[in-house]
N, C-alpha and C positions, 0 to 999 in steps of 0.2 A: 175822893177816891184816888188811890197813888195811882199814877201813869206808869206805865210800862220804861223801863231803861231807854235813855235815847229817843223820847219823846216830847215836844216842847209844850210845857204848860199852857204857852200864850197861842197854841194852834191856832184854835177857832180863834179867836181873836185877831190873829195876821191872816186869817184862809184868806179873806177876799182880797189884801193887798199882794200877798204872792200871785192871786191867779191872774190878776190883771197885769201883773210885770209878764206872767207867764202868756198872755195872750199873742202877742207881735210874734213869741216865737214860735206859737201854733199856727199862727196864719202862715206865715212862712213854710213850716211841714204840709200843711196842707195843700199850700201850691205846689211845692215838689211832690208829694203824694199825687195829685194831678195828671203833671207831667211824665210822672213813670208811669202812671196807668197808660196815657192816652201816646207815648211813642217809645217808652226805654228808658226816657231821659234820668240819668241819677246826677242829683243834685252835691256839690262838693261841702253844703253846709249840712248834709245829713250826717249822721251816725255811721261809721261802716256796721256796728251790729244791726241796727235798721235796715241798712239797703240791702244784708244777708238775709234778712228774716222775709224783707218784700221778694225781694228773688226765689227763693225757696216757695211763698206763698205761693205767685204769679206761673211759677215752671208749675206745682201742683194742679191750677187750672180753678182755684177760688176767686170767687165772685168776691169785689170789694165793696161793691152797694147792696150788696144782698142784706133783707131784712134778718134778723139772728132768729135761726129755729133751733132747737134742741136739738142734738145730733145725737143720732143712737140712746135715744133714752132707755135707760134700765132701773132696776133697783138694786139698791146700794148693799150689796151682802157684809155679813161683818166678818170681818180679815183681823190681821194682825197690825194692819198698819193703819187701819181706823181706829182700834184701839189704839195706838199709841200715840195719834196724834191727836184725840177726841181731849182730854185733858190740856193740853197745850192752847187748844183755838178754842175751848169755851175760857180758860182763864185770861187770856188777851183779849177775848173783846168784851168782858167784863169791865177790865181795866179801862177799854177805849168806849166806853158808855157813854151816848150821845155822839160820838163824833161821826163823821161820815166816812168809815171803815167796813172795810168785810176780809174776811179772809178766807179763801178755798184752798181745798190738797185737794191733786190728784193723785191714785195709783200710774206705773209704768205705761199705762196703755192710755192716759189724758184724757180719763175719765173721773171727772169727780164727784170724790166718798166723801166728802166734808163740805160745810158753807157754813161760818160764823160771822153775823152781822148783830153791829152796833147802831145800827140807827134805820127805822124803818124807809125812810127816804131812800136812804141804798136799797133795801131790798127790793122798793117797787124799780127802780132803777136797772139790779143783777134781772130781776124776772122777766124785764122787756127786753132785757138782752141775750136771753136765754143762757144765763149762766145758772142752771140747778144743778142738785143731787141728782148724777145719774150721767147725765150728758157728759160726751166727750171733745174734748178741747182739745184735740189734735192739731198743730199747725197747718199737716196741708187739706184740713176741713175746710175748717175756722181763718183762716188766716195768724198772723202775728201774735201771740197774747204772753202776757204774764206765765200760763200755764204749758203750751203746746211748747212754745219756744224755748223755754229751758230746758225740755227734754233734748231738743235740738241740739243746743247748744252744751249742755251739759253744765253750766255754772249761771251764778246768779246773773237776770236779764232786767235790766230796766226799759219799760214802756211806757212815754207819756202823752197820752189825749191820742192826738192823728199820728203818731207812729203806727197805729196800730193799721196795718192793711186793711182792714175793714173799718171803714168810715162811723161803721156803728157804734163803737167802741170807744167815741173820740171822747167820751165825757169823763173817760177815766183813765187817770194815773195808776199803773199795774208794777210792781215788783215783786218780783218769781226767784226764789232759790228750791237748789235739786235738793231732797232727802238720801242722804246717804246711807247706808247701812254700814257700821261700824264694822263687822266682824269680814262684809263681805267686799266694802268698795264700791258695791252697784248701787246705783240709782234705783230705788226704792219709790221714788214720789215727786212732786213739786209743791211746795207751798209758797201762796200768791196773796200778799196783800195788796187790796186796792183801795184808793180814795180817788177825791174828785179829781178832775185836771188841775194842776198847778198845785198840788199836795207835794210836803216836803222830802225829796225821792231820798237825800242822805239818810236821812234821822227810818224812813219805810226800808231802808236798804241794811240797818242796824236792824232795826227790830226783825225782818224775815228773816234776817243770816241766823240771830241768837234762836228763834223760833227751830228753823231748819234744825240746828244742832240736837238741840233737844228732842225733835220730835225720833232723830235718828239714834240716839241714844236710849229712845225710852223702847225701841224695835228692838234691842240687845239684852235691854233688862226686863222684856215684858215678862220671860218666863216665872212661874212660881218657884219658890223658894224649892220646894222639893222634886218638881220636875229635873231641875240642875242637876240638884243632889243625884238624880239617878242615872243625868247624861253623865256625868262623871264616871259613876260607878259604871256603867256601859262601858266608856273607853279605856276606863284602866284595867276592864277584865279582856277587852278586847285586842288590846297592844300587849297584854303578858303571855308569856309563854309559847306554845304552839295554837296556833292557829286552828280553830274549831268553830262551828258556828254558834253564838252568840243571840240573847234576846233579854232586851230589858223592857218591861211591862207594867202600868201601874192604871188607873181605872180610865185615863185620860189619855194616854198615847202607847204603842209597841213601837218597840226600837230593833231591830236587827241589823249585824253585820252581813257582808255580800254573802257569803255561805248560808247563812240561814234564811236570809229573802229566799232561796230558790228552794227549800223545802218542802217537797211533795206532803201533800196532804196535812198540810199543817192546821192546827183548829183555828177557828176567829177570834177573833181579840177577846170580846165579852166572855166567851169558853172558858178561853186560858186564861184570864187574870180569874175566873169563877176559881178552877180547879187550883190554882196556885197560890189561892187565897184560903182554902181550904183544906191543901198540903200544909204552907206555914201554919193555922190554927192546932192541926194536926199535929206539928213537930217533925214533920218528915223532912228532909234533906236531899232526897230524890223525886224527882217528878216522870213519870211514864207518860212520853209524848203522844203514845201510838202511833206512830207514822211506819206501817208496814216495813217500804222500800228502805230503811235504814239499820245497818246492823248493828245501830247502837240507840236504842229509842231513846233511855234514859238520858234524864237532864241535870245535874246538881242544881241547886235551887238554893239562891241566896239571899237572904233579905237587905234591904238597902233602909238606911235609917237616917234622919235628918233630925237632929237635937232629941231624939228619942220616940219620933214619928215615925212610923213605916210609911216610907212613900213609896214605895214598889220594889219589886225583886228582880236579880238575874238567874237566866235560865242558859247554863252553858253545859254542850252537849261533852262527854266526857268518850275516851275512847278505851280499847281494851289492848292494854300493856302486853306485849309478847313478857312468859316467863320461864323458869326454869332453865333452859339452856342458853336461849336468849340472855337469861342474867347475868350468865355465869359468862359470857363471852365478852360484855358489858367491862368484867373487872382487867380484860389483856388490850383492850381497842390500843391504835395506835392515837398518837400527836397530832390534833384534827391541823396546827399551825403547820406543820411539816408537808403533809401533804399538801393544804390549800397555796402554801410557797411553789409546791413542783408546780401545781395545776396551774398556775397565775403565769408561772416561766414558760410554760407550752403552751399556754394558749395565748392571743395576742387579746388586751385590753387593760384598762387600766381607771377608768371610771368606777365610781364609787359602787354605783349601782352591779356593775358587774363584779367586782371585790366583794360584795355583801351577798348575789346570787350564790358564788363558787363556796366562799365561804360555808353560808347557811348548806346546800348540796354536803360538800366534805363532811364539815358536823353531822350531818345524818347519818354518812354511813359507817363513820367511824364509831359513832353509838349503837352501828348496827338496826339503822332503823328505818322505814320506808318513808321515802320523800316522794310526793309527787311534780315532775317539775312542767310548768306550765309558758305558754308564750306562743306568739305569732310565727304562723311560719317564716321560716328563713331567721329567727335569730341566734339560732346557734345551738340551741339546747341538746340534740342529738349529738354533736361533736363534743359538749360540757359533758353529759354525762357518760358517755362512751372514754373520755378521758379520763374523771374519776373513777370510774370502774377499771378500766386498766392498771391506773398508777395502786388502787385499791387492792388489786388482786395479787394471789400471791406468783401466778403462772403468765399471766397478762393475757388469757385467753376471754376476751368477752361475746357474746353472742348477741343482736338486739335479736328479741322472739317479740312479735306482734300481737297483742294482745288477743285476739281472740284464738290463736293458735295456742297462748300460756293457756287459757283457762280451757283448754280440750285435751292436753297435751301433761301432764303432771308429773311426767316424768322426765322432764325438762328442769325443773330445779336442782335433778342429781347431781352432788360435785359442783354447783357453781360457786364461785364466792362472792359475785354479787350480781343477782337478778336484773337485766336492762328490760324492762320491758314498753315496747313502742306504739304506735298507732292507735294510743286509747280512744281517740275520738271516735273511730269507727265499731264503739262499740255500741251496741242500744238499750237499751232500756232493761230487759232483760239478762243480757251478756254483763253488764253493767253490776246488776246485780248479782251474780255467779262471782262475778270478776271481786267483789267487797268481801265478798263469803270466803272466798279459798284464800286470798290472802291475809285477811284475819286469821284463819285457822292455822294457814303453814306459814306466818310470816316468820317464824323464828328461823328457820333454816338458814335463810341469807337476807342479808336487807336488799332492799329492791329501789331502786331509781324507773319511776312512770313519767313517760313520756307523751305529753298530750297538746295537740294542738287548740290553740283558743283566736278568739275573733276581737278579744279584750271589751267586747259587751256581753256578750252570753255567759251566765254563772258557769261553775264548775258542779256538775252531777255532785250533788251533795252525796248520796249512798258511796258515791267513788272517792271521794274528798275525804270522809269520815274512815275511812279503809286506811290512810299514811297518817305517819307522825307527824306531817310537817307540810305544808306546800309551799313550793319557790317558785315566783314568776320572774321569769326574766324577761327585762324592758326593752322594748321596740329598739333598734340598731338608731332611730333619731332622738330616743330619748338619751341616747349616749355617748356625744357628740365627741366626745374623749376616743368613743375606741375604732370612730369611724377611719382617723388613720392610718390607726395599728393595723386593722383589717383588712383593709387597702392595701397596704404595704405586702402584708402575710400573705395574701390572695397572690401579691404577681409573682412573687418570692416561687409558690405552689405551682401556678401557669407556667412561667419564664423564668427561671432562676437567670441570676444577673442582669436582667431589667428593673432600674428604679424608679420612683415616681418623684416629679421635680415637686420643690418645696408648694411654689406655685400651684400643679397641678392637686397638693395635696389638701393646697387650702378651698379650689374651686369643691373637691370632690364635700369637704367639710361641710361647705354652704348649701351642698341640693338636699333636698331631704328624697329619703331612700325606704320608701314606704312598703316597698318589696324586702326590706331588710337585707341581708346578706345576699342574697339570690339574685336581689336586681342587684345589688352592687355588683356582684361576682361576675353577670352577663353585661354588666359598662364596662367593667374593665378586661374581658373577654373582645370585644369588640375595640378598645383602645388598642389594646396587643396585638391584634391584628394589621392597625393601621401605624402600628410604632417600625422604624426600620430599623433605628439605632438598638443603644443602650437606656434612651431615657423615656417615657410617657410625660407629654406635656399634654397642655387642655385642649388643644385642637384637637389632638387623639380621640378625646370623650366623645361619646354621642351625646346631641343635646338632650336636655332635661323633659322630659315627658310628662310628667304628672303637676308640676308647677315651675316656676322660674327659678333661680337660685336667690337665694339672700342675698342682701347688697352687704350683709356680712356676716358672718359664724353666730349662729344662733343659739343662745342660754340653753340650757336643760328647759327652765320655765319657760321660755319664750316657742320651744319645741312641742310642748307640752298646748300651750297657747295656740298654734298654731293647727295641730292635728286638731284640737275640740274646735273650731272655725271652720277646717276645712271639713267635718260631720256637719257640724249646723250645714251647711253651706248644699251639701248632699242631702242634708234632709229637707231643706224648703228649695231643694231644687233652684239654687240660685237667686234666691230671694235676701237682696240685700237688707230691705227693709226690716221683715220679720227676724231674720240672725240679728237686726241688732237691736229689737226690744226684745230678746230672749235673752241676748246677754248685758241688756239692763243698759247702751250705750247709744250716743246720737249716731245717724249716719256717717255724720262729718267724721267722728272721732273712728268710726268701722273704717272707711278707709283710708284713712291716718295709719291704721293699724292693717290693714290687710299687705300696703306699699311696704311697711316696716317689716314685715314678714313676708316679703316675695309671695305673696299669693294674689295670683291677676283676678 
């Protein structure tokens, strides 16, 4: 039977002479194994990834003599990543038939979903050391292993005989590489081949990497040919045009964009692929969602086809076009470039992000069309749209009315040339509804810019959402590391005219993140101005940083980005380093590597 790549014909045949050269050097681990148990002592002929993994075991509080019991035994559910590595590990120990081989995967949490063995000697061997289906092989359980330890460490680990902190374990040679997932970067899994002690770790060390690769590869292509086919068709209706909620469906999964997840009263899956399965039979091309709270039930309905297959359809919700005067006004708009230039030169920013907000805003309402513009408090959005609307109008008189004063009040649209309306968030459920209704029906009058505050986790009121042609969010004041200067600048310009900010102080202000957005910057630099006497604000001025430390330097978009979703984990498991970092798929070690990297204590 052909052997595996990188695997030496004459194995069995040399095992016992390699393991007898290999013995002298186990005895030797094994005294120092000893010695570190019984005072600290680390030996200078160890490994430093060894004397890492005993350290890590020994601070966790694992017993090194302890007999091996199953820890946390479960049953093994089937996942995505059993399937993809089930095919890999019964084809190699196929290959390795007879030899004294096994190999386990685990999932992110060193639990293992797989066990393929080649020779039953191993298995009575894996089962008195309680290495099964099911059990978890956590490092700081278990001690040291092939399996626990790579997750640790994050890359391929070699273990041989008494390296392993747990004595019990000495009979075998373990090499572990991480499963990566292609698409995503994270650590996915470990797969661990083992053999006796003194088993050849280069040639074990070839065969798990090529193994690894594969089994990560096969997590990216496991989907079915037509599932793709439909993710496809999902995102490319999802990225075209205006922004409306989305659903691609087929007998196997539902797919929706963030608007359509928050859908009141939406039907279950089996429902709607029934009904939409019996629309296309039908020939119909519209689908009635029924969903009361929206004032736009209907759905266009599309079928998605895969070499001539129907593999499911999209269901995107359409909205109702202002016409008639509305159209006719459509044919005089002004030059959305011309305006979006004034707007860009009055306001201070210059980040891409806020370029494509003001932008996308301008284009609306020179189309004459309702945008709703969304974001955190304090980023700016009331000063954007109150400036489009001014630069917009032809009198420069704008008014912000408060939502739920617009929808009591109707005679507020008279004469405006462009509707500001503010505070939607406080509107409810009800009001909400009212609020969909009247501006669908009068939106031709004037186009409207909606002001609403968000939390950047809570959807946007789909009934309120499905009311605008368009919605703009604009990005947190740290996701825009570009206009934190400008703003800065502009701010003391507005407080102190002729007070500047030194180069210095502009780059310390760069590196805090400013998770109150413009508000809390607006209140640091309120309190620097205070303590400034001259012409200039230097960084002693600033009050220190509150919420976290500063970067040790100017932070990416991405790396800003990186940072906020760490500091939620971080919130969410209430400081739990641990948990934040098998959520986000990484060793401890590498968590704060990365937290130091990002000024987050």
């Amino acid at each position: 039977m052909t052997r595996p790549w990188g695997w030496p014909t004459s194995w069995k045949e040399n095992k016992q002479m390699t393991r007898s050269a290999a013995v002298l050097d186990q005895r030797t681990i094994v005294a120092a194994r000893e010695a570190f148990l019984r005072d600290g002592t680390e030996s200078s002929e160890l490994r430093e990834a060894t004397l890492v993994a005993w350290r890590r075991s020994r601070a966790a509080g694992v017993d090194a003599n302890a007999a091996p019991v199953a820890v946390d035994p479960g049953p093994v559910p089937d996942s995505a990543l059993l399937r993809a590595v089930t095919p890999v590990g019964t084809t190699l120990m196929r290959q390795l038939d007879g030899t004294e081989a096994a190999m386990m995967v685990t999932d992110r949490e060193a639990r293992i979903v797989g066990r393929w063995i080649a020779d039953s000697g191993m298995q009575r061997r894996l089962d008195s050391m309680a290495v099964l289906p099911g059990a978890v092989f956590e490092e700081a359980k278990v001690g040291s292993t092939g399996l626990g330890s790579v997750l640790e460490d994050g890359q391929i680990t070699v273990i041989e005989g008494a390296e392993h902190y747990n004595c019990a374990f000495d009979a075998v040679t373990a090499v572990g590489a991480p499963i990566v997932h292609p698409g995503t970067g994270q650590i996915e899994g470990v797969v661990d081949l083992v053999g006796l002690t003194g088993s050849p770790t280069k040639m074990m060390g070839a065969i798990v990497e090529r193994a690894a690769k594969e089994m990560g590869e096969r997590l990216i292509s496991g989907y079915a040919a037509e599932d793709r086919a439909l993710l496809d068709a999902f995102l490319r209706t999802d990225r075209r045009g205006v922004r409306r909620p989305v659903l691609a469906i087929n007998h196997r999964m539902l797919m929706s964009n963030r608007m359509a997840s928050a859908l009141p009263g939406l039907q279950t899956h089996e429902v709607l692929w029934e009904r939409a399965q019996q629309a296309l039979a039908d020939g119909c091309e519209i689908l009635d969602l029924g969903i009361p709270a929206m004032t736009e039930r209907r759905a266009q309905l599309r079928p998605v086809h895969d070499g001539g297959l129907l593999v499911g359809c999209i269901l995107h919700l359409g909205s109702q076009r202002p016409s008639g005067p509305a159209a006719a006004r459509r044919r005089s708009v002004k030059r959305p470039s011309d305006l979006t230039a004034r707007v860009l030169d009055k306001l201070p920013g210059t980040s891409l992000l806020w370029q494509a907000a003001v932008t996308d805003v301008v284009r609306a309402i020179t189309l004459r069309e309702r945008v709703l513009l969304t974001g955190a408090a304090g980023v700016g959005k009331s000063v954007l749209a109150a400036t489009v609307a001014q630069l917009d109008s032809a009198t420069g008189d704008v008014r912000p009315v408060p939502a739920v004063e617009f929808i009591r009040a109707p005679e507020l649209w008279a004469g405006m040339d462009v509707m500001l309306v503010e505070q939607m968030e406080q509107l409810g459920a009800a009001d909400a509804h009212s609020f969909s209704q009247r501006i669908v029906r009068d939106g031709h009058k004037a186009p409207v810019i909606g002001i609403l505050r968000t939390d950047g986790t809570t959807p946007v009121d789909p009934s309120v959402a499905a009311a605008f042609d368009r919605v703009v969010d604009l990005a947190p004041l740290d996701h825009r590391p570009e206009d934190i200067g400008p703003v800065a600048s502009s701010l003391v310009d507005q407080m102190r005219p002729g007070v500047r900010i030194s180069p210095e102080t502009l780059s310390t202000i760069a590196r805090r993140p400013w998770r109150g957005n413009v508000t809390q910057l607006r209140h640091a630099l309120q309190i620097a101005l205070d303590r400034t006497e001259g012409t200039l604000l230097r960084s002693e001025h600033l009050p220190p940083a509150t919420d976290a430390r500063p970067a040790p330097r100017s932070l990416t978009y991405l790396e800003r980005i990186e940072r906020d979703a760490i500091l939620a984990l971080l919130d969410a498991a209430q400081g739990n380093k641990k948990q934040v970092a098998l959520t986000l798929g990484v060793s401890r070690a590498t968590l704060y590597r990365k937290l130091a990297s990002l000024g987050i204590d």
